[in-house]
C-alpha positions in Angstrom: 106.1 44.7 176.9 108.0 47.6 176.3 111.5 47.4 174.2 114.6 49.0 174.9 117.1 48.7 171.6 120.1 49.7 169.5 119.6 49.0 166.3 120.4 49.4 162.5 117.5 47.5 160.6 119.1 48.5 157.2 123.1 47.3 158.1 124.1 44.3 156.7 123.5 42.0 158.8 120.6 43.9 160.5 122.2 44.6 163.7 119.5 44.6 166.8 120.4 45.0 170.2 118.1 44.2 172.9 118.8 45.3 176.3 118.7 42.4 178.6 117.8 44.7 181.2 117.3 48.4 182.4 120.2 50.0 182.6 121.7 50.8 185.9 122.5 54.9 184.5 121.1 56.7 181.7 122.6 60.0 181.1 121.5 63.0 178.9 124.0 66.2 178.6 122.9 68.8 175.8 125.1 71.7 175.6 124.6 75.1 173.6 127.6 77.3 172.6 127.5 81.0 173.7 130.0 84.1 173.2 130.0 87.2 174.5 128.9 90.2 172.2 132.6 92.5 170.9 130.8 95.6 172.9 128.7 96.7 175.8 127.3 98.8 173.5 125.8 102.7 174.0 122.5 103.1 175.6 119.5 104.9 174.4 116.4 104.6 173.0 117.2 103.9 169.7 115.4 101.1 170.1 111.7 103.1 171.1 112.4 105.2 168.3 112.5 102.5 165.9 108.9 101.5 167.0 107.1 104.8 167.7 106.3 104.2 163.5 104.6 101.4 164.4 101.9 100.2 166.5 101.9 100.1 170.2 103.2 96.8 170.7 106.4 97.7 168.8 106.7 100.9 171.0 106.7 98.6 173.9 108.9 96.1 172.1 111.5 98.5 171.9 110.9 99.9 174.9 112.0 96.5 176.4 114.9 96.0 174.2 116.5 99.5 175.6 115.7 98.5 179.3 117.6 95.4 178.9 120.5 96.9 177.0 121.5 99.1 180.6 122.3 95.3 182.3 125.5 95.3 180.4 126.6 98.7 181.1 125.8 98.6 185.2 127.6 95.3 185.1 130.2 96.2 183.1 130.0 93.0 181.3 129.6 91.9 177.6 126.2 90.2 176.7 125.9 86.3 175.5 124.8 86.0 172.3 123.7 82.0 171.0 126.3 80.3 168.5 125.1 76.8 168.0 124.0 73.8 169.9 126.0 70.3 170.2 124.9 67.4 169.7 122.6 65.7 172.3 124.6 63.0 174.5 123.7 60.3 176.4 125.9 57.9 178.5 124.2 54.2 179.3 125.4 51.9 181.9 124.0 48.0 181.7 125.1 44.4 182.6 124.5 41.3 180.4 124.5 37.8 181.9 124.4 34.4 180.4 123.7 33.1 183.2 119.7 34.5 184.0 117.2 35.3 181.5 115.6 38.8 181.0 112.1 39.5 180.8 112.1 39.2 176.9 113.9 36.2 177.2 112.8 32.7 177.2 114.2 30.0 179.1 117.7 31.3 178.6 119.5 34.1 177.3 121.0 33.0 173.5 121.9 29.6 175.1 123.3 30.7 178.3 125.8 33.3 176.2 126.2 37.4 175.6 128.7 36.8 172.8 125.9 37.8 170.6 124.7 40.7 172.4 128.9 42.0 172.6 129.3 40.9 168.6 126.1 43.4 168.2 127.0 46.5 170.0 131.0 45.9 168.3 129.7 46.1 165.1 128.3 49.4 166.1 131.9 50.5 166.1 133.3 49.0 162.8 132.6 50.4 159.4 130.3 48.0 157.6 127.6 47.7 154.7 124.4 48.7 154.3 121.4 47.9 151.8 121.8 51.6 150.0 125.4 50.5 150.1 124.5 46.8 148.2 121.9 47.9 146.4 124.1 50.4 144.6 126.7 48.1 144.4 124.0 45.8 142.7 123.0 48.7 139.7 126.2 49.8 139.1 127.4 46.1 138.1 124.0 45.7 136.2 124.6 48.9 134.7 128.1 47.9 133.9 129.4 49.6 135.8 131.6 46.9 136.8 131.3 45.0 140.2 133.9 46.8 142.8 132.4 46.3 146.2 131.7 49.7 147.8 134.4 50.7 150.4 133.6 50.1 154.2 134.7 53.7 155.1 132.1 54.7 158.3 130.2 52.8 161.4 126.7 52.1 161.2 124.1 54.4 162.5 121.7 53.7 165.4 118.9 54.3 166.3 118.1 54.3 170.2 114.9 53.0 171.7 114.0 53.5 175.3 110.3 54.5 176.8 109.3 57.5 175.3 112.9 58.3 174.5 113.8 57.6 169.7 116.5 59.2 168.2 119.0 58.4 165.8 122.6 58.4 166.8 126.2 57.4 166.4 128.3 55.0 169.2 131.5 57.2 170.0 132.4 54.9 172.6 131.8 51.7 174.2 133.7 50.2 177.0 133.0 46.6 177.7 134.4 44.9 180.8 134.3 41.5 181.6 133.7 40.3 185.2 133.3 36.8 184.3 134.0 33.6 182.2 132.1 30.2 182.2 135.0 27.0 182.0 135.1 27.4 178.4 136.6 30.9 179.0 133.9 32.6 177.0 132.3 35.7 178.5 129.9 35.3 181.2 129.0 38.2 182.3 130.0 42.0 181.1 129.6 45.6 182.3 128.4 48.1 179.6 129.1 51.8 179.3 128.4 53.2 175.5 128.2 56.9 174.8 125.9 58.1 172.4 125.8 61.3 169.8 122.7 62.3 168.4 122.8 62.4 164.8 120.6 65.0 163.6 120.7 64.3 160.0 117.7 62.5 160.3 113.8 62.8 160.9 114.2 61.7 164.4 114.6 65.4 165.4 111.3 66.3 164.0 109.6 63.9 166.2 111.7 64.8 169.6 110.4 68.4 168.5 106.8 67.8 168.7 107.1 65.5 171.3 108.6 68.0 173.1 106.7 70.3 172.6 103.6 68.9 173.6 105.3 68.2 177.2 105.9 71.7 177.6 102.6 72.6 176.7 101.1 69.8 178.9 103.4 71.4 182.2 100.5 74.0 182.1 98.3 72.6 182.7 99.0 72.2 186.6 97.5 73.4 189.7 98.9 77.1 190.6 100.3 77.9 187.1 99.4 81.7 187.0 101.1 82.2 190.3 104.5 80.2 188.4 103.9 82.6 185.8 103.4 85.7 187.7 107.1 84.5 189.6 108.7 84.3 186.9 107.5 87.5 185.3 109.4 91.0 185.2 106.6 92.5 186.6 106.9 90.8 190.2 110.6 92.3 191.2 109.1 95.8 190.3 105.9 95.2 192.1 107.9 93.7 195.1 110.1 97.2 195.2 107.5 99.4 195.4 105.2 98.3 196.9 
């Protein structure tokens, strides 16, 4: 059976969340930065005259380029031009319940309690240990270097686990809200939301690339794609106005 996780292998404890089960919303915003060029800049084919050195292709490659360059001037607005990208976000919504046992569960869930799955996902949110942190610790009091335990200064890491979905991110948020308490006024059950950033100082994003990829490249692969193609192509609006 499939897993869906947060989780930090190498914190101190290893800190593993399991969810108990699928969330009720899983959200994905990606946003890229654009600004608009200082100028409309001055049409001609500067851009043909570049390529007529060249090959055909580059004739037609700069042919192109000074087509496009009259949409700013008959629109009398500045072109985009890409910036950077932000990080990847997701938003997660789940419930935990002490009370009935998920599918990975046995014949309860941690004893009839979520404490354990709540002291989990705080730690996510607390600056903590990790082994490079310990083990450095270790060699520089070996070393003597003396034994000053390295500062807690920054949250673990996590790496998020769902279906086809593995990337490596930070928690910004994490809203828990109780809806109820067993006798002993311990939790009972709880409402989830966390917010997630991608952290792309990491190999994850290598993976999501190729991963990626390969979907895109698998999309054509359906029924009809030349027609798609032919749609979405420059040629169609020309063809459709004169003919």
């Amino acid at each position: 059976m499939e897993r869906g996780l947060l989780a930090n292998i190498f914190a101190i404890p290893p800190l593993i969340f399991r969810f108990q089960w699928n969330p009720d919303l899983l959200q994905e915003r990606k946003r890229y930065k654009y600004e608009q060029s200082n100028s409309f800049g001055r049409w001609g084919f500067d851009q043909t005259s570049a390529g007529s050195a060249g090959s055909l292709l580059d004739i037609g490659k700069g042919l192109w380029e000074d087509l496009k360059e009259i949409g700013p001037l008959l629109t009398a607005t500045r072109p985009f031009e890409a910036k950077e990208g932000e990080p990847r976000e997701y938003q997660i919504e789940f419930q935990l319940d002490a009370t009935t046992p998920g599918p990975m569960d046995t014949d309860d869930h941690f004893g009839g309690s979520i404490e354990p799955d709540l002291a989990v996902l705080r730690s996510f949110m607390y600056p903590g240990w990790d082994d490079v942190d310990v083990i450095g610790w270790v060699a520089k009091g070996i070393g003597g270097g003396g034994w000053e335990p390295p500062c807690w200064n920054r949250p673990p890491t996590c790496t998020f686990i769902y279906g086809s979905l593995s990337f490596d991110c930070v928690m910004q948020d994490l809203d828990i809200k109780i809806t109820a308490f067993k006798e002993d006024l311990s939790p009972q059950r709880a409402e989830i939301t966390v917010r997630l950033l991608e952290q792309t100082h990491s190999t994850t994003p290598i993976t999501d690339f190729l991963t990626r990829t390969a979907g895109a490249a698998r999309a054509l692969g359906r029924e009809g794609i030349g027609e798609d193609i032919y749609a979405a192509s420059p040629i169609k609006p020309l063809v459709d106005l004169f003919l």
